[in-house]
C-alpha positions as CSV (number, residue, x, y, z in Angstrom):
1,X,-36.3,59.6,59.7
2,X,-35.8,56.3,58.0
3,X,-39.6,54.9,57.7
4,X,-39.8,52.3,54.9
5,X,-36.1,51.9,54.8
6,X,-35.4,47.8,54.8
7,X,-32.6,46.1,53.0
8,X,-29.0,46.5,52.8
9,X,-27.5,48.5,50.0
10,X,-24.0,46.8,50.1
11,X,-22.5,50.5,48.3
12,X,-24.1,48.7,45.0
13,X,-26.2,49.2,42.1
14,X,-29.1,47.4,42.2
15,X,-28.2,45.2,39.2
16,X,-24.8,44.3,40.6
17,X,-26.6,43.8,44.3
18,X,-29.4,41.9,43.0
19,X,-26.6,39.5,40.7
20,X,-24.2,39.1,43.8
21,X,-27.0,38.0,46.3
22,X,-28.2,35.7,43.6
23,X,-24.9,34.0,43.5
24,X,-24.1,34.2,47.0
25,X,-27.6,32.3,48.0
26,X,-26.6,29.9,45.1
27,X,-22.8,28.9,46.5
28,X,-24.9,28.4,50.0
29,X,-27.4,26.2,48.3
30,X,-24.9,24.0,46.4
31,X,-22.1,23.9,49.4
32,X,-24.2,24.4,52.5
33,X,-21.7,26.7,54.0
34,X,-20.3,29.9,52.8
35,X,-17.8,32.5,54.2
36,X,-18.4,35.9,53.4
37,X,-18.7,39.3,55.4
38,X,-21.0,40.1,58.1
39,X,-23.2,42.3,55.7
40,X,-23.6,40.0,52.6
41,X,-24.4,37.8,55.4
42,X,-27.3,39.2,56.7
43,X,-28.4,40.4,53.5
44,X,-28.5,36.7,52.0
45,X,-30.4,34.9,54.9
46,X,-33.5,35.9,54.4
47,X,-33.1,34.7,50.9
48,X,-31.9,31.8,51.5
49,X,-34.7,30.7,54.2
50,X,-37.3,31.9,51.3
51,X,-36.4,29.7,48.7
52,X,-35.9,26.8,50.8
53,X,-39.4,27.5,52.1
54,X,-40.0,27.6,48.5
55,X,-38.5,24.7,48.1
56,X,-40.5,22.8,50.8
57,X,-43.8,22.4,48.4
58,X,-42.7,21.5,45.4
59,X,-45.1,22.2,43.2
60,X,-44.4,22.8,39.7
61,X,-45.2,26.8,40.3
62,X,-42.6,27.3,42.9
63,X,-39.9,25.3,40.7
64,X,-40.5,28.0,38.3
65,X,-40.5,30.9,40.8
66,X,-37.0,29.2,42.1
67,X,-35.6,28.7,38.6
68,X,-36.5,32.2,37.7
69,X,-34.3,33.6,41.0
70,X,-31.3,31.3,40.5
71,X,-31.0,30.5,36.6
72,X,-29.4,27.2,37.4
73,X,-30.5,23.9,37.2
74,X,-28.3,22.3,38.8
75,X,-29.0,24.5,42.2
76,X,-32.7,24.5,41.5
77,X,-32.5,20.6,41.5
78,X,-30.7,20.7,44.7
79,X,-32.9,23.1,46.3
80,X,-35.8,21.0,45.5
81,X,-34.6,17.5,46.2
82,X,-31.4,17.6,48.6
83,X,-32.4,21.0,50.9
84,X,-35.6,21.3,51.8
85,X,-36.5,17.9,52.2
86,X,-33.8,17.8,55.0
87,X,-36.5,20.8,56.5
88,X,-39.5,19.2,56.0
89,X,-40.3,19.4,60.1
90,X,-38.6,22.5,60.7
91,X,-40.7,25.3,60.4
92,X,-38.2,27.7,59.7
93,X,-34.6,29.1,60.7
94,X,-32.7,26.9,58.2
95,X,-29.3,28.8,58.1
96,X,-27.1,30.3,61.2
97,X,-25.0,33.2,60.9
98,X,-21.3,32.5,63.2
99,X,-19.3,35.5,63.2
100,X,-15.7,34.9,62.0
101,X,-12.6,36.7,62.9
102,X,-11.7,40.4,60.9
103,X,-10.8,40.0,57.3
104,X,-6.8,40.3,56.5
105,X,-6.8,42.9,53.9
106,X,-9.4,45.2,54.6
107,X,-10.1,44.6,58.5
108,X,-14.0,43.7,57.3
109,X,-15.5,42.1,59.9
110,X,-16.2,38.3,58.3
111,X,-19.0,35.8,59.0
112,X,-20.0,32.2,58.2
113,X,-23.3,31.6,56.8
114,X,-24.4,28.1,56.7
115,X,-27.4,25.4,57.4
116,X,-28.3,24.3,60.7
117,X,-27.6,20.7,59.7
118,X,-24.4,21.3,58.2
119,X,-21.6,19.0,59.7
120,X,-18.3,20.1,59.4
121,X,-16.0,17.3,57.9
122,X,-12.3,17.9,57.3
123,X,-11.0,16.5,54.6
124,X,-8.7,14.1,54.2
125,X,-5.0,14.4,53.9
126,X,-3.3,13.8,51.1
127,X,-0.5,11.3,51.1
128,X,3.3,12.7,49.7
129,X,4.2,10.4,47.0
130,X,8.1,10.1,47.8
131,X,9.9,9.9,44.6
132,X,13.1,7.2,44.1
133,X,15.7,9.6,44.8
134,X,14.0,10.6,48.1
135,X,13.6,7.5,49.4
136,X,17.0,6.1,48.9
């Protein structure tokens, strides 16, 4: 039977799970969009949607419960004055979870994790500088 038996192991210790999940909801707080695979994914989200609830208050008790999960400042900072005030009247379900196509190497099935807001932008091409040999 498998009573009492939440979470996702990710065939980790729980050191080097606890440090990747860390970094993984850090890259999706700092880029708003990260591609990883379908089980990192699932494992992160709830995470994720914590600390931006977190986030949401702002008191000075919950900056300290965020800086003591992510170590940076920089992320903390965004969490707290970029994230959640985009979430302010949404009362959750702050990320969604697209499957991607398989992974190349390994045939892992890959997913994209990202904000509900996010708004895919490509960026802009860069222009070939021709040289004088080239353009003669």
């Amino acid at each position: 039977m498998r009573h009492q038996k939440s979470g996702y192991k990710l065939n980790r210790t729980p050191s080097h799970r606890k440090a990747l999940l860390k970094n993984l909801a850090a890259s999706l707080i700092e880029k708003n969009r990260v591609e990883t695979t379908l089980a990192k994914a699932k494992a992160v989200q709830p995470i994720v949607e914590r600390m931006i609830t977190i986030g949401k208050s702002g008191s000075l008790a919950d900056k300290r419960r965020a800086f003591a999960f992510f170590f940076k400042r920089k992320t903390v900072h965004l969490l707290f004055n970029e994230v959640a005030p985009r979430f302010m009247d949404r009362a959750g379900g702050y990320t969604r979870l697209l499957h991607s196509d398989f992974r190349k190497g390994d045939g892992a099935e890959m997913a994209i994790l990202e904000m509900v807001d996010y708004q895919f932008t490509p960026k802009a091409k860069k222009k070939e500088k021709t040289t004088k040999s080239a353009a003669k």
